[in-house]
N, C-alpha and C positions, 0 to 999 in steps of 0.2 A: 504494500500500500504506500501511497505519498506520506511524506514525510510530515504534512501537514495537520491527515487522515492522523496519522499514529498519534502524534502531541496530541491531540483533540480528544483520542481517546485516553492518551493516561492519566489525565485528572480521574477518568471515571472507574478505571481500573483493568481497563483492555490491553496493555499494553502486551502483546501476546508474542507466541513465537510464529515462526513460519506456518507449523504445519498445522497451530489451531485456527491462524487465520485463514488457512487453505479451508477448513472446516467452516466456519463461519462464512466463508463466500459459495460454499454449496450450498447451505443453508436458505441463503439470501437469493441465490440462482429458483429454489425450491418453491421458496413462497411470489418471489416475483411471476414462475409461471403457473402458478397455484390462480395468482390475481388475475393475468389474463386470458388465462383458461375458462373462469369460470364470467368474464365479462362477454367474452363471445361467445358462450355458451351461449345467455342468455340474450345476446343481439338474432342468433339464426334460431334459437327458440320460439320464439317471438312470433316470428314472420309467416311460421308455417301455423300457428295458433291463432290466426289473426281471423279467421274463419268466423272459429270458434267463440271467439268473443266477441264479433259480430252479431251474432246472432244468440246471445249472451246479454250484451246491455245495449245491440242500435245504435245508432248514430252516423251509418254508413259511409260511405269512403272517408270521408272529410273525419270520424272518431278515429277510424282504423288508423289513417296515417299521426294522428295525436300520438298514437297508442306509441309508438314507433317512435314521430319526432320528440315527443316529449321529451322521454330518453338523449336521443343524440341530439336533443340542441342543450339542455343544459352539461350536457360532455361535451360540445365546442365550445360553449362560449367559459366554462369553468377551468378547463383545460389550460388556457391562457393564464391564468392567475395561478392554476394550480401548479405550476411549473417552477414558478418562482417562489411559490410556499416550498416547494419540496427544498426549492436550496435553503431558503431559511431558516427554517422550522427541524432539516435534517430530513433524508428518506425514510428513515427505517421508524419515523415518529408519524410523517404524513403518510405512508402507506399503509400503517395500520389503523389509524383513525379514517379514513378511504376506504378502506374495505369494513370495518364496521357500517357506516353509515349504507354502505352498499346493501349488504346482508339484512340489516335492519327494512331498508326500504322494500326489499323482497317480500321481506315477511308483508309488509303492509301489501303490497301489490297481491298477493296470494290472498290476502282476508276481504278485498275491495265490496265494497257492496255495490257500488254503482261508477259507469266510466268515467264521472270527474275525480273521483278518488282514485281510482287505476290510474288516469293519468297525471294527478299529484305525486302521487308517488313513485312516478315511473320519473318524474322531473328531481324528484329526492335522488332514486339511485343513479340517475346522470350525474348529479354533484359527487359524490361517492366514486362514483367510475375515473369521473374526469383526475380527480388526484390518486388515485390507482396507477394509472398510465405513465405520468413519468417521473412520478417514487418507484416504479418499478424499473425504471428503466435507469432512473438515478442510482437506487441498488447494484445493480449489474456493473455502472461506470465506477462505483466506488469499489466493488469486491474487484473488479478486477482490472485491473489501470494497462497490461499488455495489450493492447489494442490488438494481434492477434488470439488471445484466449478470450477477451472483450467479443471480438466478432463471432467466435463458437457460442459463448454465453447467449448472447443477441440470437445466435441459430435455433437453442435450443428453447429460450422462451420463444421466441414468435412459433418455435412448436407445439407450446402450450396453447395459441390460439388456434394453430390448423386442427387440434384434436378437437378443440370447442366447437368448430365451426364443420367438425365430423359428423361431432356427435348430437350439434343442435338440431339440424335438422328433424333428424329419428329419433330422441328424445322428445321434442315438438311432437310428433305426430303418438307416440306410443301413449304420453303423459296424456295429452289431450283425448285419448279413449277414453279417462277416467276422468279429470275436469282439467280445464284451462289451467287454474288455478295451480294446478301441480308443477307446472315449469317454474314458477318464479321460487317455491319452493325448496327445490334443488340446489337451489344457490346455498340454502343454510350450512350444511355439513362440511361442502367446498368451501365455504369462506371460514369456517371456526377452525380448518385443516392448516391453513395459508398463515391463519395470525396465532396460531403452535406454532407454527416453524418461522414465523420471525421474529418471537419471543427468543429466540437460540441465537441471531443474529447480534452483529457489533453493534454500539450503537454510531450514527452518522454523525458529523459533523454540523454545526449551524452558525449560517452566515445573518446576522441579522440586519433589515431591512425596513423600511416602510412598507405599509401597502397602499396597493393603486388602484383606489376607491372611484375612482373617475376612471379610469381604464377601464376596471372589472364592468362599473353600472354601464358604462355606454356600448362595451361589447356585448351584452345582456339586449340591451337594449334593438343595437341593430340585428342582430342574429333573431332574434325573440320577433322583429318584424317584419324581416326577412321572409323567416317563415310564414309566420300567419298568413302576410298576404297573401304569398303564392297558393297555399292553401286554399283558404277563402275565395281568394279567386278562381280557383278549380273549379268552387262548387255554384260560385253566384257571379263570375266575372271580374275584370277588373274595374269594372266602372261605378261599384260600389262604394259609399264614402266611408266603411270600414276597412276598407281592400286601399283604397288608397291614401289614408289615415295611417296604416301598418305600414307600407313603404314605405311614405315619407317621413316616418320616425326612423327608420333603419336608414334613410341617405343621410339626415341630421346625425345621428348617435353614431354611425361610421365617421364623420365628418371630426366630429369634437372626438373619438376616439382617436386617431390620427392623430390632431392637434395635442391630442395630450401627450402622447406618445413623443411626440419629437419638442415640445415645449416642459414638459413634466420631470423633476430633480430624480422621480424614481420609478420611471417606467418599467412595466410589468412583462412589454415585449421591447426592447431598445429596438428603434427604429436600422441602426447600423450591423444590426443581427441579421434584420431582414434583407439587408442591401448586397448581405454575400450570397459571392454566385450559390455556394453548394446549397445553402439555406435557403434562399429563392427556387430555385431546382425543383426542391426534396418538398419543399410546402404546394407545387402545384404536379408532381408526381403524387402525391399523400391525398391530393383532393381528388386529382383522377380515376383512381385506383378504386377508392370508395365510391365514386360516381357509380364505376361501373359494374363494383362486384356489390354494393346494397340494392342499387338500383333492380339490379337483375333480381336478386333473391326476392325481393317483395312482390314487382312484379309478377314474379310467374310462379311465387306462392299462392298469388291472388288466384292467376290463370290457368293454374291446373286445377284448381280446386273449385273455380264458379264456374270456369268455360270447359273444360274436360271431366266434372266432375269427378276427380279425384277425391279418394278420402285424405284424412290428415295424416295417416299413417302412409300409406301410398306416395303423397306429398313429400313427406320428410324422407321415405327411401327414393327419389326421383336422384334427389339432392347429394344424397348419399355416395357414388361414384365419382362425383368433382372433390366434396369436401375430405372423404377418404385418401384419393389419392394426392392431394395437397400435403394433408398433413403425413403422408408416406416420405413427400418428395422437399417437406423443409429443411429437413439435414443439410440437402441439395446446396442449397442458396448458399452456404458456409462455403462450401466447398469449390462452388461456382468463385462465388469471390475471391478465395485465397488463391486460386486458382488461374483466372484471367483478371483480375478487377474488378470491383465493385460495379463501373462505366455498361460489361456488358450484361450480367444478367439483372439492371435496370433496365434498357433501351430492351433486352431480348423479351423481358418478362411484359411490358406493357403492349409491346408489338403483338406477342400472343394472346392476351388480355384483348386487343382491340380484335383481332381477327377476329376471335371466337366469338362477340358481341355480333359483330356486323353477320357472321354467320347465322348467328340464333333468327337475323332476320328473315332470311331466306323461306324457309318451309310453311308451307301452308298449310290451312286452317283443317286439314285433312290428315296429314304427318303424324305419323305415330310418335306418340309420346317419348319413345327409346331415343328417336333423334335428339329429342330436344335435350334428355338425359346427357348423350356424347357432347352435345355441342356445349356443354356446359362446361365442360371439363378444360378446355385452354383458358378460359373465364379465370376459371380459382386459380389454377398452373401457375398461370402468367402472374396473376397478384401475389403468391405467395415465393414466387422468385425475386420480384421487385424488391417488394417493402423490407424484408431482411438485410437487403443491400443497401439499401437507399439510407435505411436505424444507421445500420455498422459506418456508412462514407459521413454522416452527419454527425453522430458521436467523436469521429475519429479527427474533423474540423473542426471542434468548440473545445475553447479550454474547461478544465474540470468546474470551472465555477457558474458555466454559464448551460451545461448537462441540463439540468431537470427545464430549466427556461427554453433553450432546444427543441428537446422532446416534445415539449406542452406545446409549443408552436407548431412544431411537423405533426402529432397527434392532432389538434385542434383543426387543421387541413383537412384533414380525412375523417375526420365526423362533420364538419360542414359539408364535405360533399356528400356524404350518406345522406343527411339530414336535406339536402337540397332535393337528391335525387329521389325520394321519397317523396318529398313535397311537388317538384315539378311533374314526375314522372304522374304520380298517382294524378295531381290536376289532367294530365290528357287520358288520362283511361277513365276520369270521375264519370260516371252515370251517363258514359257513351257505349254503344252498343253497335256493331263489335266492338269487343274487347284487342282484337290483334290488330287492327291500323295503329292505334294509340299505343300499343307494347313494341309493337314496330320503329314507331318516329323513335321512341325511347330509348331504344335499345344503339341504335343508330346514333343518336346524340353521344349518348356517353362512348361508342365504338369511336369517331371522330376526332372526343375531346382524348382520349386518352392515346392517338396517335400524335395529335399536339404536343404533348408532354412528353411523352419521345422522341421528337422531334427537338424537344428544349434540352432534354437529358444528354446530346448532344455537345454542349457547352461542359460538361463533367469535363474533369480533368482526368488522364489515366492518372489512376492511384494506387497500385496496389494494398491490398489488404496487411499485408506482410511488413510494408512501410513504416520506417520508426519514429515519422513524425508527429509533437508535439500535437497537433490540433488544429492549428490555430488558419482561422482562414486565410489572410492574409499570406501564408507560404504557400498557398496553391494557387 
């Protein structure tokens, strides 16, 4: 560990030898992918239960996607802020108080009596998620500072999400034979599991800071009306004075978000964070990736289940052959990278990613179900080659102090675009019929943007993985 790491801990009494720190960084490896295991569990859990609690508590398209953005807009817009608590406050203190409030809000979303309370508390376990993400990912930078065992570390939690994103599915459909309610449930044992094993852990270091009360409320703000609108206007248009009300709080609240940011003694995202190439990159790689791979899941959760009459069980094994072989093929991404650099299985994993989207468009309203199964599967491939590469080149550019701030920005990216694509997406399928034009433009849009952003990724520097540099953007 850094030198700075170690003093930090011998006040407390950690000052250890080699091989119990070696222990305590498994530890810490243990429960970071305990945290986001059981987060994406319950993002593709969700999707394929979304049915079921339709016709559960009503509210049709426009509840469902609540049900969903709720969740991933207060994990963007908290992510932001949470990044920079983690350096503050220490990882190994915000990740477990993150994952309490996680589990806790489960419980509440499993007891819901009616959909404004599900989707209250589905807004709770997004704050909880959102500081989960990169204390868990701050964990990993501090247990292991070798930027090659760093980048295995990185391989093997984001493998904690391709098993989540296996298993949600079919969990989704098996649970939901018995009630809805049983998905969010699941989360309990998984999370009391994650916070045992980082009670065994060192404790973190803490930088102490202001916070950015004006940053946090106005990214709240625009994110929060971002949505709604687009929402809203799915269901009633845009020419509504509530529809365009919500906008135009999201351009003002974006507006003075920025100004604060570059005027503010202690901004929560430094503007000159954002201004590096790898970190500009990696933030519209992060939103593409989720455009395309939530996008897809909700959609055609929806469409095999109202348009093909699928059951929920049926649904979640559809799913089952991308998300399986994903998290088969995460180890991959490590290996890929040490291997050519970080540069190709970014550009190679989103190129596959777009194909496989543009493909899903093709087949018609006739096609058997199996295709759409195959076609599914370069969709997860490609994303889960990307984003391991993309963690490992952006950790590997930020000095140790600016880690959890990092994360919380490139996370933050990739729940906006989930949360967009969800809201956009669901507006062109709301309460048109057919269902496949609308999943169509869809699918298309996100296949596009996410050639774009391969197209950006580009601009990466060859780096190898193996590389014994510092971090720091500036030398690249």
């Amino acid at each position: 560990m850094s030198t700075s790491f170690a003093s930090s801990e011998s006040s407390a009494g950690t000052g250890s030898s080699t091989g119990e720190r070696g222990t305590s960084a498994g530890w810490a490896l243990a429960a970071a992918l305990l945290g986001y295991f059981v987060m994406t569990l319950d993002a593709l859990v969700v999707n394929v239960a979304l049915p079921a609690i339709g016709s559960g508590f009503g509210g049709g398209m426009t509840g469902l996607q609540w049900v969903v953005d709720g969740y991933t807009l207060m994990f963007a817009a908290l992510l932001l802020s949470a990044g920079s608590i983690t350096d503050r406050v220490g990882a190994r203190r915000a990740f477990g108080a993150g994952l309490a409030v996680f589990v806790a809000a489960s419980v509440s979303c499993g007891l819901a009596p009616n959909l404004g309370v599900l989707v209250g508390s589905r807004l709770v376990q997004g704050a909880g998620a959102a500081v989960i993400v990169p204390a868990s990912l701050a964990l990993i930078r501090e247990a292991f500072p070798d930027p090659v065992k760093r980048a295995r570390a990185i391989s093997v939690w984001a493998l904690g999400g391709s098993v989540g994103a296996a298993a949600g599915p079919v969990a989704g459909g098996v649970l939901s034979l018995v009630s809805w309610r049983m998905i969010f449930f699941i989360n309990l044992p998984v999370g009391l599991l994650a916070l045992f094993l980082l009670a065994r852990t060192s404790r973190s270091p803490r930088r102490a800071a202001p916070f950015d009360w004006i940053g946090q409320i106005t990214v709240v703000l625009a994110m929060g009306g971002l949505t709604y609108g687009v929402i809203e206007a799915g269901a009633d248009g845009f020419g509504k004075l509530r529809v365009v009300v919500a906008l135009a709080v999201a351009v003002v609240a974006a507006a003075v978000f920025l100004l604060s940011q570059a005027r503010g003694k202690h901004p929560m995202v430094p503007l000159e964070l954002l201004r590096a190439r790898t970190m500009a990159v990696s933030v519209g790689v992060g939103f593409a990736v989720n455009v395309g791979f939530y996008g897809m899941v909700f959609l055609l959760s929806l469409y095999l289940q109202q348009t093909r009459n699928l059951s929920a069980l049926e649904t979640g094994m559809a799913f089952l052959p991308m998300t399986a072989l994903t998290a088969v093929l995460s180890p991959a991404a490590a290996w890929l990278t040490q291997r050519f650099g970080p540069r190709m299985p970014i550009i190679g994993g989103q190129l596959m990613m777009s194909a496989g989207l543009a493909l899903l468009c093709l087949p018609a309203a006739s096609a058997p179900s199996w295709l759409l199964v195959l076609l599914m599967i370069p969709v997860g491939t490609g994303g889960v080659i990307a984003v391991p590469a993309m963690t490992a080149l952006l950790l590997d550019h930020v000095p140790a102090e600016r880690a959890g701030t990092a994360s919380g920005v490139f996370n933050a990216s990739r729940q906006v675009g989930g949360a967009l694509a969800v809201a956009v997406f669901g507006a062109l399928v709301a309460d048109r019929a057919p269902f496949l034009p609308g999943l169509r433009t869809s699918l298309l849009i996100a296949a596009l943007l996410t050639l774009a952003t391969a197209a950006t990724s580009l601009l990466l520097k060859h780096s190898p993985a193996h590389s014994s540099r510092s971090g720091k953007e500036s030398r690249s």
